[in-house]
N, C-alpha and C positions, 0 to 999 in steps of 0.2 A: 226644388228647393226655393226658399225666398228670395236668396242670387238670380235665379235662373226666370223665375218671374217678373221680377223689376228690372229685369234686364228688356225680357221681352216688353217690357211697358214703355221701358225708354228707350226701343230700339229707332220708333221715327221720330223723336223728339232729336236722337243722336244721329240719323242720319238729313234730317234738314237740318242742323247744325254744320254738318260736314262738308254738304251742298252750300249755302251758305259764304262758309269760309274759301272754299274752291272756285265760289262763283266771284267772288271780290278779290284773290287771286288773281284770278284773268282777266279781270278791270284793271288793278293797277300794272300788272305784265303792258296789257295793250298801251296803257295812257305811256308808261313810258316807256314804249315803244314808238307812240308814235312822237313822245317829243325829242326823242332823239333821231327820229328820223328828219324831221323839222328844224334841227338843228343843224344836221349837216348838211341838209338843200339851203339852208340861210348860209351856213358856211362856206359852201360850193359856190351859191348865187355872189358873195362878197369877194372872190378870187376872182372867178371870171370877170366883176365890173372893175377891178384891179388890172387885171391884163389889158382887157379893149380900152381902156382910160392909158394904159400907156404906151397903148401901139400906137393909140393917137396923139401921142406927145403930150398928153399931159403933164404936170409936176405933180411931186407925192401935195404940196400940200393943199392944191387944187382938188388932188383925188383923197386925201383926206379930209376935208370939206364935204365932198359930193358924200363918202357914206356917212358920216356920221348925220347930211341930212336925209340920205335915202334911207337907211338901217336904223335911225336913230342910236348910231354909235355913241360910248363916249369918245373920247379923245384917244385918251390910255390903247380903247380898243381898238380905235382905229387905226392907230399907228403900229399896231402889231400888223397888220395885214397886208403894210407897206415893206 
Protein backbone atom coordinates (compact mmCIF):
# COMPACT_ATOMS: atom_id res chain seq x y z
CA UNK A 1 0.00 0.00 0.00
CA UNK A 2 1.15 3.64 -0.32
CA UNK A 3 1.21 3.70 3.80
CA UNK A 4 3.44 1.01 3.86
CA UNK A 5 5.82 2.56 1.33
CA UNK A 6 6.31 6.00 2.59
CA UNK A 7 6.58 4.47 5.59
CA UNK A 8 9.41 2.49 4.50
CA UNK A 9 10.94 5.80 2.92
CA UNK A 10 10.76 7.63 6.13
CA UNK A 11 11.80 4.85 8.29
CA UNK A 12 15.75 6.44 8.58
CA UNK A 13 14.62 9.93 8.25
CA UNK A 14 12.43 8.73 11.55
CA UNK A 15 14.90 6.87 13.13
CA UNK A 16 17.83 9.62 13.13
CA UNK A 17 15.27 11.81 14.33
CA UNK A 18 14.69 9.52 17.36
CA UNK A 19 18.50 9.14 17.76
CA UNK A 20 18.67 12.56 17.68
CA UNK A 21 16.34 13.52 20.36
CA UNK A 22 17.70 10.66 22.64
CA UNK A 23 21.08 11.81 22.00
CA UNK A 24 20.25 15.54 23.42
CA UNK A 25 18.32 13.65 26.08
CA UNK A 26 21.60 12.42 27.57
CA UNK A 27 23.27 15.85 27.06
CA UNK A 28 21.03 17.70 29.20
CA UNK A 29 20.47 14.40 31.92
CA UNK A 30 24.46 14.57 32.10
CA UNK A 31 24.83 18.65 32.11
CA UNK A 32 22.59 18.59 35.00
CA UNK A 33 23.81 16.18 36.58
CA UNK A 34 26.84 17.34 36.83
CA UNK A 35 25.68 20.84 37.97
CA UNK A 36 24.15 19.45 40.78
CA UNK A 37 26.72 17.65 41.52
CA UNK A 38 28.86 20.80 41.78
CA UNK A 39 26.62 22.23 43.66
CA UNK A 40 26.67 20.25 46.43
CA UNK A 41 30.60 19.84 46.61
CA UNK A 42 30.35 23.92 46.70
CA UNK A 43 27.78 23.37 49.33
CA UNK A 44 29.70 20.76 51.33
CA UNK A 45 33.03 22.77 50.61
CA UNK A 46 31.13 26.05 52.31
CA UNK A 47 30.04 23.98 55.60
CA UNK A 48 33.25 22.57 56.20
CA UNK A 49 35.00 26.31 55.90
CA UNK A 50 32.21 27.18 58.35
CA UNK A 51 33.17 24.56 61.02
CA UNK A 52 37.21 24.84 60.72
CA UNK A 53 36.64 28.97 60.83
CA UNK A 54 34.80 28.14 64.12
CA UNK A 55 36.84 25.70 65.75
CA UNK A 56 39.27 28.27 65.43
CA UNK A 57 37.48 30.93 67.11
CA UNK A 58 36.44 32.85 64.62
CA UNK A 59 33.23 35.25 64.69
CA UNK A 60 30.23 34.69 62.22
CA UNK A 61 30.97 38.01 60.92
CA UNK A 62 34.74 37.41 60.29
CA UNK A 63 33.53 34.00 58.76
CA UNK A 64 30.90 35.78 56.88
CA UNK A 65 33.43 38.04 55.28
CA UNK A 66 35.82 35.05 54.33
CA UNK A 67 32.96 33.27 52.05
CA UNK A 68 31.42 35.79 50.45
CA UNK A 69 35.20 36.61 49.46
CA UNK A 70 36.17 32.87 48.84
CA UNK A 71 32.55 31.83 47.21
CA UNK A 72 31.83 35.01 45.92
CA UNK A 73 28.70 34.83 48.27
CA UNK A 74 26.08 37.36 48.62
CA UNK A 75 25.49 38.52 51.94
CA UNK A 76 21.78 37.13 52.13
CA UNK A 77 23.74 33.83 51.21
CA UNK A 78 26.20 33.99 53.35
CA UNK A 79 24.49 34.39 56.36
CA UNK A 80 22.44 31.31 55.72
CA UNK A 81 25.32 29.19 56.20
CA UNK A 82 26.04 30.71 59.54
Amino acid sequence: SMYETLMELMEPQIQIREQKSWDEGQKQGWEQGQKQGWEQGQKQGIQGTVEVLREFGHKDSEIKAALIKKYGLTEETAEKYL
